[in-house]
Every structure is written in structure tokens, then in C-alpha cells.
C-alpha positions as CSV (number, residue, x, y, z in Angstrom):
1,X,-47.0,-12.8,-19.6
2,X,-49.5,-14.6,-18.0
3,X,-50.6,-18.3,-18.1
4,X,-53.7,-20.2,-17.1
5,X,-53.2,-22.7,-14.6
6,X,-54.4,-26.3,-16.2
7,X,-56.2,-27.4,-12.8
8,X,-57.5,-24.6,-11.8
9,X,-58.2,-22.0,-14.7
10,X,-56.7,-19.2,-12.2
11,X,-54.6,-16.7,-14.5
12,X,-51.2,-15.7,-13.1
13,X,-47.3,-15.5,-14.1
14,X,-46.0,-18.5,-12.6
15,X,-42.6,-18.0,-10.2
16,X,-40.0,-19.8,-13.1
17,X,-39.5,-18.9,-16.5
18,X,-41.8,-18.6,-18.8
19,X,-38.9,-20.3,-21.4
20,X,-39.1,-23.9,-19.6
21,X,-42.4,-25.4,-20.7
22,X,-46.0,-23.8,-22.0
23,X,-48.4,-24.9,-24.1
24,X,-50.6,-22.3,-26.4
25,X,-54.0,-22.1,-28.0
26,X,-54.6,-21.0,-31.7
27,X,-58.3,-20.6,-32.4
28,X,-60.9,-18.7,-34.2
29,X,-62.8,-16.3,-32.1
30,X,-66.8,-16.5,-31.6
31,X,-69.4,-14.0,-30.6
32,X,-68.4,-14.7,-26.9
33,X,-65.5,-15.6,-25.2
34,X,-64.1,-16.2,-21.8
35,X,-62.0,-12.6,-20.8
36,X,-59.3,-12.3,-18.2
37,X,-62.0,-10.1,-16.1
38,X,-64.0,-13.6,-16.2
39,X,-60.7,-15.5,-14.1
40,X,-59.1,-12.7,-12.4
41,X,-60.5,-14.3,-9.0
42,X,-61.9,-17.6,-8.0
43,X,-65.4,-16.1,-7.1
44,X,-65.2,-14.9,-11.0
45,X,-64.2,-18.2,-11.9
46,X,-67.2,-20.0,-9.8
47,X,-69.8,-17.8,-11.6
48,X,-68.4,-18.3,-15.1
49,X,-67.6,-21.8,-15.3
50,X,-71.3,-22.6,-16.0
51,X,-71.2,-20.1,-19.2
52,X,-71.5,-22.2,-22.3
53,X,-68.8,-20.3,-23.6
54,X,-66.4,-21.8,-20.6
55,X,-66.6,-25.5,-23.2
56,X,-63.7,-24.5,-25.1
57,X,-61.5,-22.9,-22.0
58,X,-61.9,-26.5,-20.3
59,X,-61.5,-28.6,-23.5
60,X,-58.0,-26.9,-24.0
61,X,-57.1,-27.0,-20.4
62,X,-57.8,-30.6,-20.2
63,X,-55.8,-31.3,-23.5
64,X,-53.3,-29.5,-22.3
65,X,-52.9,-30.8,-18.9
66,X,-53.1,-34.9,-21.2
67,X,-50.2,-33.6,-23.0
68,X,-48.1,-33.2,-19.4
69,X,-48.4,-28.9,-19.5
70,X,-49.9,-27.2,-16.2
71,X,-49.5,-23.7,-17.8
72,X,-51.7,-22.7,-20.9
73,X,-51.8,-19.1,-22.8
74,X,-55.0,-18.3,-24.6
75,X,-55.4,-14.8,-26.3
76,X,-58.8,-14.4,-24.8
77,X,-58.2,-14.7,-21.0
78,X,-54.7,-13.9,-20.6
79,X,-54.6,-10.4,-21.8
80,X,-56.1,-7.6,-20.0
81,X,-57.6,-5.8,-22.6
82,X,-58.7,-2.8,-20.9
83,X,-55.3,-2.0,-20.6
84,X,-54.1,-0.3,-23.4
85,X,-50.8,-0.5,-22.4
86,X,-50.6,-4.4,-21.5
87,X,-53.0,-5.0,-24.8
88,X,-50.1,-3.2,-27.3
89,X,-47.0,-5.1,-25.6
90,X,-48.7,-8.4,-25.8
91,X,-49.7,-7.9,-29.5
92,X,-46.3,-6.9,-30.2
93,X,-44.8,-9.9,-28.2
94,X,-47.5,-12.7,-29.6
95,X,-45.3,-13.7,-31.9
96,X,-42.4,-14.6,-29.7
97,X,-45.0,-16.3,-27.1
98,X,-46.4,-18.8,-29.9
99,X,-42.4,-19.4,-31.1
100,X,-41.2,-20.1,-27.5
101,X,-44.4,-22.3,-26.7
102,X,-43.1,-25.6,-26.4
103,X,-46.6,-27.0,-27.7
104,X,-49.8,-25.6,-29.6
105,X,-52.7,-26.6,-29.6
106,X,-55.2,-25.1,-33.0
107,X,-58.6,-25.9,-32.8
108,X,-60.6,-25.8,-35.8
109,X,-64.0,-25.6,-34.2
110,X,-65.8,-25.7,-38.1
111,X,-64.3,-29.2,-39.0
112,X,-65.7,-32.5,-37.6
113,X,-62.9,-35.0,-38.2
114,X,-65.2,-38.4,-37.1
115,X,-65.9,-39.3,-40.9
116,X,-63.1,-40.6,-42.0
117,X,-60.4,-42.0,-40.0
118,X,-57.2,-44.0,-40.5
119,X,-54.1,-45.2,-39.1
120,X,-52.2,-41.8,-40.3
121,X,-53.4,-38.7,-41.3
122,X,-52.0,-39.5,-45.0
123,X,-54.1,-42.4,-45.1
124,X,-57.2,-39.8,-45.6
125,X,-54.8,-37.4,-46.8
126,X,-57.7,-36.3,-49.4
127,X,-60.4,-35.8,-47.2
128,X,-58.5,-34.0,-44.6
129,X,-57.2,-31.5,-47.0
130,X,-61.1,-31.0,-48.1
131,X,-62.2,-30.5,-43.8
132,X,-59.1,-28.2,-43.6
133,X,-59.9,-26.2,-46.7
134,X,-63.8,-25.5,-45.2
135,X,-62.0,-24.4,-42.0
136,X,-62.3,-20.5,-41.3
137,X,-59.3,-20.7,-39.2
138,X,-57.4,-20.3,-42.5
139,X,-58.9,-17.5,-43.6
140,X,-58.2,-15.4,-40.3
141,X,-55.2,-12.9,-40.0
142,X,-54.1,-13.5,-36.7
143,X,-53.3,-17.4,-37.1
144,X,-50.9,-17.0,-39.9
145,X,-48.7,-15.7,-37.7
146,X,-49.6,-18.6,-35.2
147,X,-49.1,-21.2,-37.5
148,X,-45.7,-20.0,-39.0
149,X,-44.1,-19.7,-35.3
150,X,-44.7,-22.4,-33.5
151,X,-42.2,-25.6,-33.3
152,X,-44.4,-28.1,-32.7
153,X,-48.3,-28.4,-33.2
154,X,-51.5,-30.1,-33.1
155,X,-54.9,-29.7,-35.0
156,X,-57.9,-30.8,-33.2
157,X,-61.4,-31.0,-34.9
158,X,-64.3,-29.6,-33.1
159,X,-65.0,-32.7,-30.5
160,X,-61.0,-32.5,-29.6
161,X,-60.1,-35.3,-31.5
162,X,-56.8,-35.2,-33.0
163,X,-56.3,-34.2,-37.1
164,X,-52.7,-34.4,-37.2
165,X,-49.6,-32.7,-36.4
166,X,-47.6,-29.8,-38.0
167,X,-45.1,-32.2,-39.2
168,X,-47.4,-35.0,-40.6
169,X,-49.9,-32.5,-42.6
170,X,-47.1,-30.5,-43.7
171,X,-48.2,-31.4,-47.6
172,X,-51.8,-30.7,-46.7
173,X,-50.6,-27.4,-45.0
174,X,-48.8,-25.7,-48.2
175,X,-51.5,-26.2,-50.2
176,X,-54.2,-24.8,-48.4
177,X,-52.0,-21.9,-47.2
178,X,-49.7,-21.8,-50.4
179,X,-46.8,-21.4,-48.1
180,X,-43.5,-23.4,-48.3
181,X,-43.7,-26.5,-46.2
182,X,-40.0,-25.5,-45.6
183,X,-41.3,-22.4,-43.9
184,X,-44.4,-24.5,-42.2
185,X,-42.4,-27.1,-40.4
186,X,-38.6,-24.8,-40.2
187,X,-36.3,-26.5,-42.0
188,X,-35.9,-23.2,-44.0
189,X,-35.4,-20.1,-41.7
190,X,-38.4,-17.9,-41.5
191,X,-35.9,-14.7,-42.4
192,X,-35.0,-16.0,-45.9
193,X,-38.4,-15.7,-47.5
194,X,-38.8,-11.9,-48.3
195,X,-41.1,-9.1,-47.2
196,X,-43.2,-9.1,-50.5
197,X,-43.9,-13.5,-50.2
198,X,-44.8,-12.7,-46.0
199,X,-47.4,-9.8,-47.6
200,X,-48.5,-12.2,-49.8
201,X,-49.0,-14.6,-47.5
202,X,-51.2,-12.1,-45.2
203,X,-53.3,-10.4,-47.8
204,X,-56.3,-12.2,-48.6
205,X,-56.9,-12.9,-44.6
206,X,-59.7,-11.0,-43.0
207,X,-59.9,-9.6,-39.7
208,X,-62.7,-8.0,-37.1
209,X,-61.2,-4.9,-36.8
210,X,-59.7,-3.6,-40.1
211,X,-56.6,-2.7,-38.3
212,X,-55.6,-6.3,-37.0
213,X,-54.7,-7.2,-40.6
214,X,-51.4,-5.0,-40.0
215,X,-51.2,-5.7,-36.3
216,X,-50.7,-9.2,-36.6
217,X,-47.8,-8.9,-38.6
218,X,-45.5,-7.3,-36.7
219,X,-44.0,-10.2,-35.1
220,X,-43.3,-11.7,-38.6
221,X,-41.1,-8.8,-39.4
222,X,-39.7,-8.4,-36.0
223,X,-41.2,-4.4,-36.2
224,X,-42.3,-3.2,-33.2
225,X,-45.9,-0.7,-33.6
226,X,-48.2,1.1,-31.3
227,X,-51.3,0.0,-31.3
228,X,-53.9,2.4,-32.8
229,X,-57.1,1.4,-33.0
230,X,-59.8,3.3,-35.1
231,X,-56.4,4.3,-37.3
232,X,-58.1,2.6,-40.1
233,X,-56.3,0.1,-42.4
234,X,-54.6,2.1,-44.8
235,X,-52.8,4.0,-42.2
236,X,-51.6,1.0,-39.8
237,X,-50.7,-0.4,-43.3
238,X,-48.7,3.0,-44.3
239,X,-46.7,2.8,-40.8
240,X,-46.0,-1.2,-41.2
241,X,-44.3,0.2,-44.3
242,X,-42.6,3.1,-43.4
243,X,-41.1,0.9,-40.9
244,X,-39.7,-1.8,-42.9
245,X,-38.6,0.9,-45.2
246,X,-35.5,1.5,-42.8
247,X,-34.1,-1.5,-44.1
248,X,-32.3,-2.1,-47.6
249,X,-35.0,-4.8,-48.5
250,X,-36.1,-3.7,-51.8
251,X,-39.1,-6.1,-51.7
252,X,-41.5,-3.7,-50.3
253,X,-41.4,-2.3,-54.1
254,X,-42.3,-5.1,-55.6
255,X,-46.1,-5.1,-55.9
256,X,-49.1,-4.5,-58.6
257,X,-52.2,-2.9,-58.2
258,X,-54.8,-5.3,-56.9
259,X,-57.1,-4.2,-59.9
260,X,-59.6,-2.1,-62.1
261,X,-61.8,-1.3,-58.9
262,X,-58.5,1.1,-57.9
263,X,-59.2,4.4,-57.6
264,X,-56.3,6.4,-57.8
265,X,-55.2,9.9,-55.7
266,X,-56.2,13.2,-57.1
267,X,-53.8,14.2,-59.5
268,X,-52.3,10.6,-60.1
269,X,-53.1,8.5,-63.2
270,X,-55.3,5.6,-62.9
271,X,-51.5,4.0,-63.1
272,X,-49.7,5.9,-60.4
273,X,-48.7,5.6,-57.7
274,X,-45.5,6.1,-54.9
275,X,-42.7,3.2,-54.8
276,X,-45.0,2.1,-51.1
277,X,-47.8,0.1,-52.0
278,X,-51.4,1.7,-51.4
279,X,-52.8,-1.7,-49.7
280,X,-51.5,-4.9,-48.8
281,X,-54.1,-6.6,-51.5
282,X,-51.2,-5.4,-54.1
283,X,-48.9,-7.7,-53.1
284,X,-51.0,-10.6,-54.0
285,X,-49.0,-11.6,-57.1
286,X,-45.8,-11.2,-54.9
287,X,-45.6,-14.3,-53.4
288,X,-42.5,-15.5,-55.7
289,X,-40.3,-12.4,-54.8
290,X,-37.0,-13.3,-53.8
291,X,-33.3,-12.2,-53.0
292,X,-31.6,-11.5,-55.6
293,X,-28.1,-13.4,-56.2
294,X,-24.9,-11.1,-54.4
295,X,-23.0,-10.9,-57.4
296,X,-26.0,-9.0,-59.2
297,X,-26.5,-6.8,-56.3
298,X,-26.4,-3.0,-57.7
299,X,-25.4,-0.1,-55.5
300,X,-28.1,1.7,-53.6
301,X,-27.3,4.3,-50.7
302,X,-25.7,2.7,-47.6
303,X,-28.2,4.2,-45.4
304,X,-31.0,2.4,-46.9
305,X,-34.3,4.7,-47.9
306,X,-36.2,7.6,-46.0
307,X,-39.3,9.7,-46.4
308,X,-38.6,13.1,-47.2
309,X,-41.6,15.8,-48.2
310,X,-41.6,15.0,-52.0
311,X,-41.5,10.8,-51.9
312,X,-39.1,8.3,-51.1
313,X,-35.4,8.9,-51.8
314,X,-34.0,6.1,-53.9
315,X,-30.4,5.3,-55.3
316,X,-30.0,4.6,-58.9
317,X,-26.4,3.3,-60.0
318,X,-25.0,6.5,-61.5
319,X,-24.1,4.4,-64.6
320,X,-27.6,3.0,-65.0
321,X,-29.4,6.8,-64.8
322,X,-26.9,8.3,-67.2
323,X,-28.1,5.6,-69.6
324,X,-31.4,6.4,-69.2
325,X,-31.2,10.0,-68.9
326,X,-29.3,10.8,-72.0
327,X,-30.9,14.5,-72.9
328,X,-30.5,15.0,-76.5
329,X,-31.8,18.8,-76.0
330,X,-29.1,20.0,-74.1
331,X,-26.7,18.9,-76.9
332,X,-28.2,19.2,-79.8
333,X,-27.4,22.6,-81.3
334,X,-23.7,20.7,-81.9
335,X,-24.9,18.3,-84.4
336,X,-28.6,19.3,-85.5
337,X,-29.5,22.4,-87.3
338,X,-31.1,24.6,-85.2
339,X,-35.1,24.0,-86.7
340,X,-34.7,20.6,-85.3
341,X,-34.4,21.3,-82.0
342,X,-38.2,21.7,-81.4
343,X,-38.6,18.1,-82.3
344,X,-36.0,17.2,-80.4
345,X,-37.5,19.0,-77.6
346,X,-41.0,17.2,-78.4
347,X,-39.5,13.4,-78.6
348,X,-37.8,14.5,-75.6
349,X,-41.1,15.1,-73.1
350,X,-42.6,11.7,-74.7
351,X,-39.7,9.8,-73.4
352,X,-39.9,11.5,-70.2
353,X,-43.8,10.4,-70.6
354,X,-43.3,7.3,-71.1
355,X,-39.9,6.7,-67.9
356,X,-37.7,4.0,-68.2
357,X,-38.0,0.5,-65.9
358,X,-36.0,0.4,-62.8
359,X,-34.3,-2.3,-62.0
360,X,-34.7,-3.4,-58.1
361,X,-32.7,-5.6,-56.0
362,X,-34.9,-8.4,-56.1
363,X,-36.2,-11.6,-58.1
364,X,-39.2,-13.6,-58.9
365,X,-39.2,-17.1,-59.7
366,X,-43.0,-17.6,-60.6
367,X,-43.8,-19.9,-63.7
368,X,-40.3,-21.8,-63.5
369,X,-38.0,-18.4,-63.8
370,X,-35.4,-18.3,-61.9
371,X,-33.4,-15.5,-61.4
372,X,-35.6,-12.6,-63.5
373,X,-35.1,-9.4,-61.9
374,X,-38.1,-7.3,-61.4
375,X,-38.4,-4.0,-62.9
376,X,-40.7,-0.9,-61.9
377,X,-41.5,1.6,-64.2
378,X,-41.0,5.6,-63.3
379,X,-40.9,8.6,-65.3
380,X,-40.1,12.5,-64.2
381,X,-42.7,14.3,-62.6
382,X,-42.6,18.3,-61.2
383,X,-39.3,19.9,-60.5
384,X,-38.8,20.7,-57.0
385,X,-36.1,23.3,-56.0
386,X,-33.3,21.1,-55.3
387,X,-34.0,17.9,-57.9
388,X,-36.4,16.2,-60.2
389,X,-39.4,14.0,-58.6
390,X,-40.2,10.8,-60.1
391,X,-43.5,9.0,-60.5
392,X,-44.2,5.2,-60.6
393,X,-46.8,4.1,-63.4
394,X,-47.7,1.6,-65.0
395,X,-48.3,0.1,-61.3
396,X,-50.8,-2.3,-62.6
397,X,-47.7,-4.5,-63.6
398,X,-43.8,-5.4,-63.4
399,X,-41.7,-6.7,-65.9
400,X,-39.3,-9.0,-65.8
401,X,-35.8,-9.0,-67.2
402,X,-34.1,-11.8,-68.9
403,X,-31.0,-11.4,-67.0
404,X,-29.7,-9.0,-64.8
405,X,-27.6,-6.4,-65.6
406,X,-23.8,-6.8,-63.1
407,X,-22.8,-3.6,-61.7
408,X,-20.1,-2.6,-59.4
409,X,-21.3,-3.1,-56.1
410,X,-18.7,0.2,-55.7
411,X,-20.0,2.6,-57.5
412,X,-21.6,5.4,-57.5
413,X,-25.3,6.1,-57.1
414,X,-27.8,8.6,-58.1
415,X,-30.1,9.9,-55.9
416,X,-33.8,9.8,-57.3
417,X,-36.8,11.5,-55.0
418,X,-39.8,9.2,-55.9
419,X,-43.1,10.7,-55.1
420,X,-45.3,9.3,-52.7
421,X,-49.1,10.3,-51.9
């Protein structure tokens, strides 16, 4: 990691720790900016300290350097980013960098803060929540994940003068971002809110490159992935998944189809899909997902879920899928005469038509309901040679149940292969 010296703007990894004390910029990017090959000697640093561009780099340095911190890390001059190596650890590590930062500093270079002033920031509580709403900085993907793991910060308007602090616009904060204040300021650990709410969180931010949108989430699930630019979104989105699929987190199922502008695979439905989500814009109604409560945990497979060739392989309690699966045509010659069973057979492929909702290990508590399990629907698809593949519809929705159903946390499961494009 590397830090930009306060005094002198030289870029280097100082000899102690990086753990005792840094402070860290959070900013919107512009046309230009000040690289590391700009400071990676003082004749470098000579030449572009004239560059009108060089404003911000000594703005933050000289905040910085107020605020008692000779080391500062900014994205745009600490990373060598010709270095495709250096450039994917440092994406992967950001998130820890802005978490161990003992102060950071965001500038939000769109908002002029010398209208309205007063003793504390609640005092114009109104019109700072109006400046912070115009703010890009909120729109961008990179500083959500700023924002959630710092300690301690400060906003700063475009002349440097001080908005307010993490702490005291906390309020402000939840309601532009629509995420917890808990979350915001860490009285509630980061790890409790689930993988659908951090998707929703992320999934009406924009990005330069398309890819970033995935990138700069990787420290807010603790994944680590190789940086592949020109991969295109749906792809970085589609390994983002297949990672967080290793673990039991039945979240990542919980999404809807963004809407009527979806276009759907070739030989899908216009309401099919796999159990992973086919962009992160489907999680945008996801954002009240939560764990569901231990003692209505049903059994899924120890091992949590993998990719084979047909889908995604998913445990059904055994009890559940014999409920569902009851096939009247393999039984009926004992209690039907025989000319029935052609209707039987008939009412049988309509049910199979229209699946029956699965229920996953998760809740959502949007519009005041607390503790309504959500419910996917899938219904059977082709016959492979070894077991039946399912299809999720109905993807443009989820229903939710009244209560949920308590299984045995023992017992035994069903193993389903759920297709996935």
C-alpha cells in the first residue's frame, strides 16, 4: 500500500505500519486526475504541481495534514495502474484500506455548502439533505463501499469547508442512501444485513466502466475476484454470484425481474429464469431481505450449493417435495377406472405447468411484515439422465407467506437441479 506524504506529495510505503494512523480520500472522479506516474519522482512532482488538476491533491493534503495525518491514500495517485497485477490487489484490498483509515475525508466537489450555515449541521438539517441529494457522489458505485467502511468521516463541500461528520448527518445519510443509519455509523455489524439488502444497496449506482459496478463490491462481501476488464457486466456480475453461491446464504435467490424491458434467453419464457439473478437491477426490491429466525430454518444440503451442467443444485426438505410432488398418475389405476387416467394424466402436466412456490431460507420485512418468508416459484422442466430439471417463473415476483412452515432442521432433503442459462 502506498501513501502520499502530506508535506511533500512524494508517494511511498512509509517504514511503520500502515495500521497506526492514515487518513483517506473519497471523491468523485473528473475528466483528469493526478496519477501515481504524475508523483513517482520529485522532477514529476515539480512539473505537475502547476496542473489545474493538482487543486484537489493539495486541498486534501492540506486538510489532512490540519487534521494531525502526514500520510494520505487517494485512489488516483497511489495505485499504479499500469500494473495489472498491483491494480487487481488494490481493488480487492480497498475495502479494508478505507475500514482501517483512521479518518476520511469525502469531498463532494458538486455542493457549495456557503448558503446556509449554523451552529450544527441539524440546525440546517433541511437544506443539507437538499445539497447532499444534488451530489453525484451518491450516485457513484465505488463510494458506497467507501462510505459503509469507514469509522470515522467528514464531508467537505467544494471550497473544503466542512458539511458534517458521519456521525452527525447520520439521519440525512439513510435517507438519501436508504441505508440503515445502524449500518452508516456501525452500531449494527455490517455482516448482519444480507446479500440481497448490500445488492440493493449497489444497484442503481453507475460506474465508468460497466464492470466496476461488480468490482467495487467485493470488499463488501469479503470475495476476492480477478479483475477483468472488457468482461462486460453481466459476466463480472455472473462470477460475483457464483462466488457467494458457496455459501448457505439463500439471499442471492431472492430477487424480481427489474421489468417489462426484460428480454428473456432463447427458449425461456418472458418469466424464466435460473435461481442466479440475470443483473443486479433485480435486486432492487430486495432491500428488506433478511435472516430468517433459527427455529424456522429448513434443511438444505450441508455443503451449501454448486453449479453443475444442468443449473444449480438445491435441497428441498424431503417432507416438503413429497407434498408437492404427489403424482396421481402413478397411482391411479388403484382407485380410478382406467378411462380416467388420461385426465388424470392431463391435470397432471398443468400442475407441473404451473410448479409449486419454494420456500427459501429468508425473510422480508417491507411494509411492516415481519417475519414473511419468501417464496420462489419453480416448476419441472426436461428430464436429464439422472433427475428432473426445474425452472424458476414467474421471476417477475415473490410471494410471501403468512408464516413459515417449522421443519426439522434434521431431516432429510431432496436434491432439486434448477436450471440456469
Amino acid at each position: 500500500m502506498r501513501l502520499l506524504n502530506t508535506g511533500t506529495y512524494e508517494v511511498g510505503e512509509p517504514e511503520y505500519p500502515i495500521t497506526q494512523r492514515y487518513a483517506i480520500l473519497s471523491h468523485r472522479w473528473h475528466a483528469k486526475e493526478i496519477s501515481y506516474q504524475h508523483l513517482e519522482s520529485a522532477e514529476k512532482i515539480a512539473e505537475s504541481i502547476n496542473l489545474p488538476h493538482f487543486a484537489k491533491i493539495q486541498s486534501a493534503c492540506a486538510k489532512a495534514a490540519s487534521l494531525g495525518f502526514q500520510w494520505l491514500w487517494i485512489d488516483t495517485c497511489c495505485i499504479n495502474k499500469q500494473d495489472n497485477a498491483e491494480l487487481t490487489e488494490s481493488l480487492n484490498s480497498m475495502y479494508k484500506w478505507y475500514r482501517q483509515a483512521s479518518e476520511c475525508l469525502i469531498y463532494l466537489s458538486d455542493v457549495d455548502h456557503t448558503v446556509a450555515k449554523g451552529p450544527t449541521p441539524f440546525a440546517v438539517a433541511a437544506a443539507d439533505e437538499s445539497e447532499l441529494r444534488e451530489s453525484q457522489w451518491f450516485t457513484r458505485g465505488w463510494t458506497l463501499q467507501e462510505l459503509l467502511a469507514c469509522q470515522t468521516a467528514r464531508f467537505y463541500d467544494v471550497n473544503w469547508d466542512e458539511i458534517g461528520t458521519k456521525d452527525t448527518l447520520a439521519p440525512d445519510l439513510q435517507r438519501i442512501t436508504h441505508i440503515e443509519a445502524g449500518y452508516l455509523d456501525h452500531r449494527k455489524n455490517l455482516q448482519l444485513a444480507s446479500i440481497a439488502t448490500k445488492l440493493s444497496w449497489a444497484c442503481d449506482r453507475i460506474t465508468t466502466r460497466p464492470e466496476d459496478k461488480i468490482y467495487s463490491l467485493v470488499g463488501l462481501f469479503d470475495v476476492y475476484l480477478p479483475i477483468q476488464y472488457g468482461e462486460g457486466l453481466k459476466k463480472a456480475f455472473c462470477r460475483l454470484q457464483l462466488e457467494l453461491l458457496t455459501t448457505p446464504d439463500e439471499y442471492l435467490f431472492a430477487w424480481t425481474l427489474p421489468g417489462p424491458s426484460w428480454e428473456p434467453p432463447p427458449g425461456y419464457d418472458s418469466d424464466e429464469y435460473g435461481l442466479l439473478a440475470p443483473s443486479i437491477e433485480c435486486f432492487g426490491k430486495s432491500g428488506g431481505v433478511t435472516h430468517v429466525n433459527k427455529e424456522n430454518y429448513r434443511p438444505r444440503s450441508a455443503a451449501g450449493y454448486s453449479m453443475v451442467q444442468t443449473g444449480v443444485m438445491f435441497a428441498v426438505p424431503t417432507i416438503e417435495f413429497e407434498k408437492k410432488e404427489w403424482n396421481w398418475y402413478t397411482i391411479s389405476g388403484l382407485f380410478v377406472p382406467p378411462a380416467t387416467i388420461p385426465l388424470l394424466a392431463y391435470a397432471e402436466r398443468r400442475r407441473n405447468k404451473f410448479g409449486f412456490p419454494l420456500t427459501l431460507n429468508c425473510w422480508n420485512v417491507n411494509n411492516g411484515r415481519v417475519g414473511a418468508p419468501v417464496r420462489i416459484w419453480i416448476r419441472k422442466g426436461d428430464e436429464s439422465s439422472h433427475f428432473a430439471v426445474w425452472r424458476r417463473f414467474r421471476c417477475d415476483e415473490w410471494i410471501l407467506g403468512t408464516q413459515a412452515a417449522r421443519w426439522r432442521r434434521s431431516g432429510p432433503v431432496t436434491e432439486l437441479a434448477v436450471a440456469q442459462p
